[in-house]
C-alpha positions as CSV (number, residue, x, y, z in Angstrom):
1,X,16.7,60.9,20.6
2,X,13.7,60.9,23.4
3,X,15.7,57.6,24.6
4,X,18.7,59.3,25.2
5,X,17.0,63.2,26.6
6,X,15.0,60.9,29.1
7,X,18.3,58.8,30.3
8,X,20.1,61.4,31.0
9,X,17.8,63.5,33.4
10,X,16.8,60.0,35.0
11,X,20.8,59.7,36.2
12,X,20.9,63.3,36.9
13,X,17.9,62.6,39.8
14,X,17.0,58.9,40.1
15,X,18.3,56.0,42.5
16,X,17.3,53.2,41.0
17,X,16.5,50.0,43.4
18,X,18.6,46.6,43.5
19,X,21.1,48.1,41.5
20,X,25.1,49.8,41.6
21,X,24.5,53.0,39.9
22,X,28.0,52.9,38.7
23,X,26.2,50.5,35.9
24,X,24.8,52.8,34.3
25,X,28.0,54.0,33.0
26,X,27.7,51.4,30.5
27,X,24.7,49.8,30.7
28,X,21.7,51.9,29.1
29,X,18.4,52.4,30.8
30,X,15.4,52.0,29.1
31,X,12.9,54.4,29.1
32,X,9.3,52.6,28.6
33,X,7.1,54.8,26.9
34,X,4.2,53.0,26.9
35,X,3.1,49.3,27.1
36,X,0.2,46.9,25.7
37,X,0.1,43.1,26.8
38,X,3.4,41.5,27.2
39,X,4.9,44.2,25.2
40,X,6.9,47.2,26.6
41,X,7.6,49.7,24.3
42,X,10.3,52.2,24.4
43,X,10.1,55.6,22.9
44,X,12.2,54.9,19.7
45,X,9.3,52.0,19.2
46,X,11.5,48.8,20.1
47,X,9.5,46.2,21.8
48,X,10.5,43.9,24.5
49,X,8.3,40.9,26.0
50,X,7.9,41.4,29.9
51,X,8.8,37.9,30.9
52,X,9.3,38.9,34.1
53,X,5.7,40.3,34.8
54,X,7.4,43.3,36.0
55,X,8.9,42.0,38.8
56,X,6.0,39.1,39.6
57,X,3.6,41.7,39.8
58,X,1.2,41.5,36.5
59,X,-1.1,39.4,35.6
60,X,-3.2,40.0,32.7
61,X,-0.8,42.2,30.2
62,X,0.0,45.5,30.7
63,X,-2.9,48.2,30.3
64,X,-5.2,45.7,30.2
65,X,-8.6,47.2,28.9
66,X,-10.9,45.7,31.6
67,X,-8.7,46.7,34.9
68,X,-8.1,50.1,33.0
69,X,-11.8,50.6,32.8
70,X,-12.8,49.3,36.7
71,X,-10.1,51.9,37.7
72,X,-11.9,54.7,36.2
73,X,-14.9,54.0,37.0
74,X,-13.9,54.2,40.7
75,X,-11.6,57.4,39.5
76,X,-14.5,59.2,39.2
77,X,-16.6,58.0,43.0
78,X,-13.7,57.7,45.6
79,X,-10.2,57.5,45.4
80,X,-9.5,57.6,48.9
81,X,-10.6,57.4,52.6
82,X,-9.2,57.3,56.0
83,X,-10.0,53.1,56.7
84,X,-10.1,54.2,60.4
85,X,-13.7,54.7,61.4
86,X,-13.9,54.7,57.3
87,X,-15.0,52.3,55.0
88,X,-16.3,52.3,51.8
89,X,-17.5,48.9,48.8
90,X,-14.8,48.1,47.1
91,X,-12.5,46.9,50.0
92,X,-15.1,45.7,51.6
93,X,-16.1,43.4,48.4
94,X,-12.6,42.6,48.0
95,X,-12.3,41.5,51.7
96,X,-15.4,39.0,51.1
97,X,-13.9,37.4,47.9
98,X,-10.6,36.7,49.7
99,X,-12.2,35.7,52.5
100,X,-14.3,33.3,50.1
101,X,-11.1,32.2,48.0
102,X,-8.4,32.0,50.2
103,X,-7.7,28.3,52.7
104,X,-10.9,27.7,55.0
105,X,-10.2,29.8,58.4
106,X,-8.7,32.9,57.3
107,X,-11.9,34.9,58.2
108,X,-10.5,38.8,58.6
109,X,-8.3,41.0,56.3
110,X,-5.5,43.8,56.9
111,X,-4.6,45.7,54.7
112,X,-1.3,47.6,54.2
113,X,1.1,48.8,51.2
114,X,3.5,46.4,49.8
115,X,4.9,43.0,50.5
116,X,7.4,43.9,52.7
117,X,4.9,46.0,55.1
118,X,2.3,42.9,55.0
119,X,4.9,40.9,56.4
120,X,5.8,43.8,59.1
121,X,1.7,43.1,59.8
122,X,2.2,39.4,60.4
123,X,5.1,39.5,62.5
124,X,3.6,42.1,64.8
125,X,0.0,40.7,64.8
126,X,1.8,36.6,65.8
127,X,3.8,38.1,68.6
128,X,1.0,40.7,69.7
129,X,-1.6,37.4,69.9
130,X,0.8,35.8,71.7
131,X,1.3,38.9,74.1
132,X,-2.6,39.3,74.8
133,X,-3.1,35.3,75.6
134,X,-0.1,35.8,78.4
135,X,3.1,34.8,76.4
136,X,5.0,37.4,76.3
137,X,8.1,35.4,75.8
138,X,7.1,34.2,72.1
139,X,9.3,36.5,70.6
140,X,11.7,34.9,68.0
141,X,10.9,34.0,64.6
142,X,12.0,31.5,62.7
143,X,12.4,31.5,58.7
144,X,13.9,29.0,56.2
145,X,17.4,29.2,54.8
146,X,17.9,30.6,52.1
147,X,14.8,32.9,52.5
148,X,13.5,36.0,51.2
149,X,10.7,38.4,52.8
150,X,11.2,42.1,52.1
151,X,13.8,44.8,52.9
152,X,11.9,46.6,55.5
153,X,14.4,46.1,59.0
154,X,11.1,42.8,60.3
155,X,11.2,41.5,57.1
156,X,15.0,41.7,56.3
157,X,15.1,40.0,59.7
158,X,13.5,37.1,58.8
159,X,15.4,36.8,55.4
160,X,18.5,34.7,54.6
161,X,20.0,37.0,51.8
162,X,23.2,36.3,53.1
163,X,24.2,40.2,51.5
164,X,21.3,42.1,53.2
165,X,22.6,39.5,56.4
166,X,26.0,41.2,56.3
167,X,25.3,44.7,55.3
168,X,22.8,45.5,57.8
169,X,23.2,42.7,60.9
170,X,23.6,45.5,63.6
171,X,20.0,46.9,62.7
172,X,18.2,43.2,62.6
173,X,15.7,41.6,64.8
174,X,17.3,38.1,66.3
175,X,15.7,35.3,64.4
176,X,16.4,32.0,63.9
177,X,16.8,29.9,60.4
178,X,15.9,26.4,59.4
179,X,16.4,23.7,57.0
180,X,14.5,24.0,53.7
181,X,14.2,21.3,51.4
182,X,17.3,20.5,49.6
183,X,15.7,19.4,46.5
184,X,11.8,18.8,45.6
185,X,11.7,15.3,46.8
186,X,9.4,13.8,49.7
187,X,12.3,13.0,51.5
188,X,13.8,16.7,51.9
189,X,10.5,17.9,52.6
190,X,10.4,14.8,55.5
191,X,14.2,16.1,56.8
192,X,13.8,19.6,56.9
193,X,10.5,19.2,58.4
194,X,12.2,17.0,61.7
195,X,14.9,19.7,61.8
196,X,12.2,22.2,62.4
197,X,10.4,19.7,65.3
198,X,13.7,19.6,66.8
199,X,14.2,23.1,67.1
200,X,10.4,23.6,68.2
201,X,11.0,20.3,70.7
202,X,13.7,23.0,72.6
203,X,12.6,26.5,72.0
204,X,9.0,26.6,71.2
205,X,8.0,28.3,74.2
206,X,10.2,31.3,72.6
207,X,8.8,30.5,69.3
208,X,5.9,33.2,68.1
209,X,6.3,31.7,64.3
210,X,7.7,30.2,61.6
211,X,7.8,32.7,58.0
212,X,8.2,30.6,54.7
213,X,7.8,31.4,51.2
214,X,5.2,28.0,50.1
215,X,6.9,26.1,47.2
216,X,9.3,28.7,45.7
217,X,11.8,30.7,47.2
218,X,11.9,33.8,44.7
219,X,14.5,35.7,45.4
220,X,16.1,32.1,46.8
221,X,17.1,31.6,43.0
222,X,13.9,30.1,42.6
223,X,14.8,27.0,44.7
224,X,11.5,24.6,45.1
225,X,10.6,21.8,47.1
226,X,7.6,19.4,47.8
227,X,4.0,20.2,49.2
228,X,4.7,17.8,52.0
229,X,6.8,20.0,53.9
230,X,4.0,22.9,53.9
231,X,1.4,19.5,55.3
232,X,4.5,18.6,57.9
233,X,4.9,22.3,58.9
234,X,1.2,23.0,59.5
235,X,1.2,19.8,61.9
236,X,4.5,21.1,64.0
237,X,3.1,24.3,64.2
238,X,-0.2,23.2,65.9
239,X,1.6,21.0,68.3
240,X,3.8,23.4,69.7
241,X,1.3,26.2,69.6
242,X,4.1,28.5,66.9
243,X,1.9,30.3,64.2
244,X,2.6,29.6,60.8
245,X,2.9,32.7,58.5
246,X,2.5,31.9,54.5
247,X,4.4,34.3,52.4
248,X,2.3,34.1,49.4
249,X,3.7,37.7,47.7
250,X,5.4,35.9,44.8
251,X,3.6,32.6,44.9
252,X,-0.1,33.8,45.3
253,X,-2.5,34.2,42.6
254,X,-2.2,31.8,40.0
255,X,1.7,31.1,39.9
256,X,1.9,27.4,41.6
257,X,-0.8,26.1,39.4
258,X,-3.5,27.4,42.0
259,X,-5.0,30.1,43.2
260,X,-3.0,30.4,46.4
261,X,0.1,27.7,46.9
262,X,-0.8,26.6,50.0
263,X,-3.7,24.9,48.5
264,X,-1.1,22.8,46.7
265,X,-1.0,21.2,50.5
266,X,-4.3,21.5,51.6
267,X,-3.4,23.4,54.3
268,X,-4.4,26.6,55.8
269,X,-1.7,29.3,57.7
270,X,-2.6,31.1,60.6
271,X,-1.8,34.0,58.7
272,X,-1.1,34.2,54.9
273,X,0.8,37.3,53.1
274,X,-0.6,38.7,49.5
275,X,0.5,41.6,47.6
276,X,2.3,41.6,44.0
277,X,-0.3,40.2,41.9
278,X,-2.9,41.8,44.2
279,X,-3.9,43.9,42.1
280,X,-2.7,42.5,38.5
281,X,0.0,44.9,38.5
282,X,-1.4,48.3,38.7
283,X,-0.9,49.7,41.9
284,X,0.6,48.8,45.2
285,X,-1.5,47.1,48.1
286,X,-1.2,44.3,50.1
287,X,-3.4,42.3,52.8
288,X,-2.7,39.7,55.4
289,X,-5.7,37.5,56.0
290,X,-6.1,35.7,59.7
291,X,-8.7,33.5,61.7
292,X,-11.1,34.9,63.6
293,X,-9.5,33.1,66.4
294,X,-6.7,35.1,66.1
295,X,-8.7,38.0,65.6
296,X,-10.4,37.7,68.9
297,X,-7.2,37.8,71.1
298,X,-7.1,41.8,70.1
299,X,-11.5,42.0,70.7
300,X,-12.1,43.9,73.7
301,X,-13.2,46.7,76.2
302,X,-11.2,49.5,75.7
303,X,-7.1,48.5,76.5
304,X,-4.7,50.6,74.6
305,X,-1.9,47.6,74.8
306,X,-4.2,45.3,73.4
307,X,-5.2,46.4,70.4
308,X,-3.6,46.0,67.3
309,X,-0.8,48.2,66.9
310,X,-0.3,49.3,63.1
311,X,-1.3,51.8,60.1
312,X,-0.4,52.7,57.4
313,X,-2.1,56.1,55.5
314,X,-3.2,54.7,51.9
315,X,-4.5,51.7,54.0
316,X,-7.3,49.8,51.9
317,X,-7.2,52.4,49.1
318,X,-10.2,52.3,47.2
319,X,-8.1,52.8,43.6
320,X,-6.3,50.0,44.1
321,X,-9.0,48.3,45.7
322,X,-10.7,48.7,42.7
323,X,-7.6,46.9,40.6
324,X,-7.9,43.8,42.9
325,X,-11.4,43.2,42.3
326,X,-10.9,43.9,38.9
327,X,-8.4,41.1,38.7
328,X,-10.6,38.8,40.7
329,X,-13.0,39.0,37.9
330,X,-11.2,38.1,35.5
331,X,-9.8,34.9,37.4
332,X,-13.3,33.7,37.7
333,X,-14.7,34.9,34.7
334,X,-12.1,33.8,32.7
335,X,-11.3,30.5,34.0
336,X,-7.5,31.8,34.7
337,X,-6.1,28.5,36.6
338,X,-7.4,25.9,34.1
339,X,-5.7,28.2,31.2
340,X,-2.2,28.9,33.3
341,X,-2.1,24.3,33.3
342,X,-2.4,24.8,29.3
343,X,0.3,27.4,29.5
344,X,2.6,26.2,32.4
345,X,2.4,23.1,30.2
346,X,4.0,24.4,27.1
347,X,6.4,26.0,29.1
348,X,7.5,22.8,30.5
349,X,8.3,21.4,27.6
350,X,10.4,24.5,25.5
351,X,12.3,24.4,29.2
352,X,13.3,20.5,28.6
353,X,15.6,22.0,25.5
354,X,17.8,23.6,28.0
355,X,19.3,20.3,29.3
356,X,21.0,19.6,25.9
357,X,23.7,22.3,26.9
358,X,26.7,21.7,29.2
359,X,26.7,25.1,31.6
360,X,23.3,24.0,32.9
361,X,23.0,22.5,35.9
362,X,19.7,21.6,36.4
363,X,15.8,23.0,35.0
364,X,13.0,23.1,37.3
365,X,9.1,24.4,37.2
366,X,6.3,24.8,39.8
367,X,2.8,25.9,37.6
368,X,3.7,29.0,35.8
369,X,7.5,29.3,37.1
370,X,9.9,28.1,35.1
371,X,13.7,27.9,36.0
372,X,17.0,27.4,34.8
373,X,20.3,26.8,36.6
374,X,23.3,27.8,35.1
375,X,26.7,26.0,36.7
376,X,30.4,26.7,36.9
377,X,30.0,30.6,37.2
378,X,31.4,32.7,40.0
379,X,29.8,35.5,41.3
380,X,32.4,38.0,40.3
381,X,31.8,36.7,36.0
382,X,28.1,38.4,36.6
383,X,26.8,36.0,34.6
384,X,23.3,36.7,34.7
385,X,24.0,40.2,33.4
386,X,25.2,38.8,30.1
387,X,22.5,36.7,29.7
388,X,20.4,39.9,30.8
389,X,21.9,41.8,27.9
390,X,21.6,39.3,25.3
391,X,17.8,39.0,25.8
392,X,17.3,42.8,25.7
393,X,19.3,43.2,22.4
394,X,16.8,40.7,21.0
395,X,13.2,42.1,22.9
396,X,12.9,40.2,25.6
397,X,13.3,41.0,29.2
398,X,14.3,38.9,31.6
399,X,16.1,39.3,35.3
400,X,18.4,36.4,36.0
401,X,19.1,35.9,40.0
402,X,22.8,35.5,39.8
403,X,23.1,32.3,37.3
404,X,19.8,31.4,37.9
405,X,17.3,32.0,34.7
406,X,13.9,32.2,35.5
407,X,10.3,32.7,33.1
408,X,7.3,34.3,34.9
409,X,5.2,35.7,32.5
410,X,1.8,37.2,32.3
411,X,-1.0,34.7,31.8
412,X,-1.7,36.0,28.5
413,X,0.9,34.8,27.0
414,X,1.2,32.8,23.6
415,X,2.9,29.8,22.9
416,X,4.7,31.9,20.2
417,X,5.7,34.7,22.7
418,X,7.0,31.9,25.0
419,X,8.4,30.6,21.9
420,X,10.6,33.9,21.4
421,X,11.2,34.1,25.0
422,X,12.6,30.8,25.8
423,X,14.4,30.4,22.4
424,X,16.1,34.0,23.0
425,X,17.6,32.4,26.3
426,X,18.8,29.4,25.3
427,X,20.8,31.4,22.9
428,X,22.1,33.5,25.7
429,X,23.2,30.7,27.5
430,X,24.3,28.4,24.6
431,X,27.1,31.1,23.5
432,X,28.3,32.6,26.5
């Protein structure tokens, strides 16, 4: 009954996002009442496995005791100060571990809200460097096809969701797209990486930077592609003086099989993008490390046009700070990365079952990402939304992109939950 009584004054007052209301004529909501590791619970005590980390955001289980515990303990000190003239220990400790973790060279921090603002921060803080060294002109982006960066009007800009594209074109910044990898091979990495030089070879003196999403395109469907074109990319970008921005909200933390995914390439961005996982899933914050180098271009006597031009109000709050550090401890205490290959392993394996049926069109996996591709399905036959159902009805949620299935659990998962997960899908997609 509390299922129902909380449905119904949701619809009454909510707007849910990424979805067509109209849905919900049909399609329950769920009402979580509480949750406990993988598990969310609803309030007439059915259980579904989060497979989907809550949209790419937790970590370590839901309500995990230890983050829980760090967040109260700062509860009761500081919840919040101005970070203008402010500052207070727990961002600044979080500031030195990234500092410490993230690629050699990425020496300051920035803090903001969410993905999408972080990326916001990057754009502004590549052209605005650009600006203060006396090139002025440096102002078009590039991105990759087929990209994804946020939905604020910068970061929509520098997508390729060809809906967002068509919707909201009059509003968007003019930015320019380029080849990604078709597939995961060297060889796509090699001829996307030469379509990018040849744009750079013509326009680089308009070029501020190039945006990219290293190894997985999230909301791409999931497409991958080889480390090599991050290594190729880092050398184009320091020959024709265009700043390379890593988008690292999906992929950062643990998901690639290390910490960060451009350490897959050994390379290090001029700026890098973190948020999601942040702070395992408990409350938003984001940050955008840079060099010092870049940093410097905006160090000076007072000049109103050269600082850097941004805030936001809940800027380095100390709550959430508290949740990132907290989930920093447990990746080093806990030996996280070495696990996730045990893990990410498994997974690999109960995905190799899916190639046995016929509507599959390929399977692919980068550390703890796992993803299935569904063929012969239009649009309009919402596809994903069946297989969407299908799971629920049997406690497991998942979020297919269109026909593309994808696993990205939390880290504490068992090979029997993945069991249950992976089994339930395959079912889904075996008898539709």
């Amino acid at each position: 009954m509390k299922n129902e009584q909380l449905k119904n004054r949701d619809l009454k007052v909510l707007w849910h996002p990424c979805t067509q209301m109209k849905d919900h004529e049909t399609l329950p909501l769920i009402p979580i009442k509480k949750a406990h590791g993988v598990y969310l619970e609803d309030f007439e005590g059915n259980k579904y496995i989060d497979a989907i980390s809550s949209w790419w955001v937790n970590m370590f289980g839901h309500t995990n005791k230890y983050i829980n515990d760090k967040i109260k303990e700062q509860l009761d000190t500081l919840e919040h100060v101005i970070l203008a003239g402010f500052t207070h220990e727990q961002v600044v400790l979080l500031s030195e571990r990234l500092v410490r973790l993230t690629p050699k060279g990425l020496d300051k921090c920035f803090y903001s809200d969410n993905g999408s603002s972080a990326v916001e921060v990057a754009l502004k803080m590549s052209y605005h460097a650009h600006l203060n060294d006396g090139n002025g002109d440096k102002n078009i982006f590039v991105s990759l096809k087929n990209s994804y960066h946020g939905e604020t009007i910068g970061a929509l800009s520098v997508g390729d969701v060809e809906l967002y594209k068509d919707t909201y074109k009059p509003l968007l910044l003019q930015t320019i797209q380029t080849a990604v990898p078709k597939d995961m091979s060297v060889k796509s990495a090699k001829d996307a990486a030469l379509k990018f030089e040849e744009l750079c070879r013509e326009k680089a003196s308009e070029i501020s930077a190039i945006i990219l999403e290293p190894l997985i395109q999230g909301a791409g469907y999931m497409h991958m592609y080889h480390p090599k074109f991050l290594v190729l990319i880092r050398e184009i970008c320091t020959k024709y003086n265009v700043h390379l921005i890593a988008d690292e909200v999906m992929v950062g933390f643990g998901r690639t099989g290390k910490l960060f995914a451009c350490e897959v390439a050994n390379i290090t961005p001029d700026f890098i993008v973190l948020s999601k996982g942040l702070t395992g899933g408990y409350l938003p914050l984001s940050v955008v490390l840079t060099s010092d180098e870049i940093y410097a271009k905006f160090y000076c006597d007072y000049n109103e046009h050269k600082a850097f031009l941004h805030s936001h109000s809940y800027t380095g709050n100390a709550l959430a700070c508290a949740a990132a550090n907290a989930t920093l401890d447990i990746f080093q205490n806990d030996n996280i990365i070495e696990k996730n290959k045990k893990i990410a392993k498994y997974m690999g394996e109960k995905l190799e079952k899916f190639t046995e049926l016929k509507n599959v069109a390929e399977i692919r996996q980068t550390g703890m990402v796992c993803v299935v591709e569904l063929k012969g399905y239009n649009p309009k036959d919402r596809i994903g939304l069946k297989v969407y159902q299908h799971c629920l009805k049997n406690g497991v949620l998942i979020r297919p992109l269109g026909h593309v299935v994808y696993f990205m659990p939390p880290y504490i998962i068992t090979n029997e939950e993945i069991d249950k997960v992976m089994d339930t899908a395959y079912e889904a997609i075996r008898n539709i």
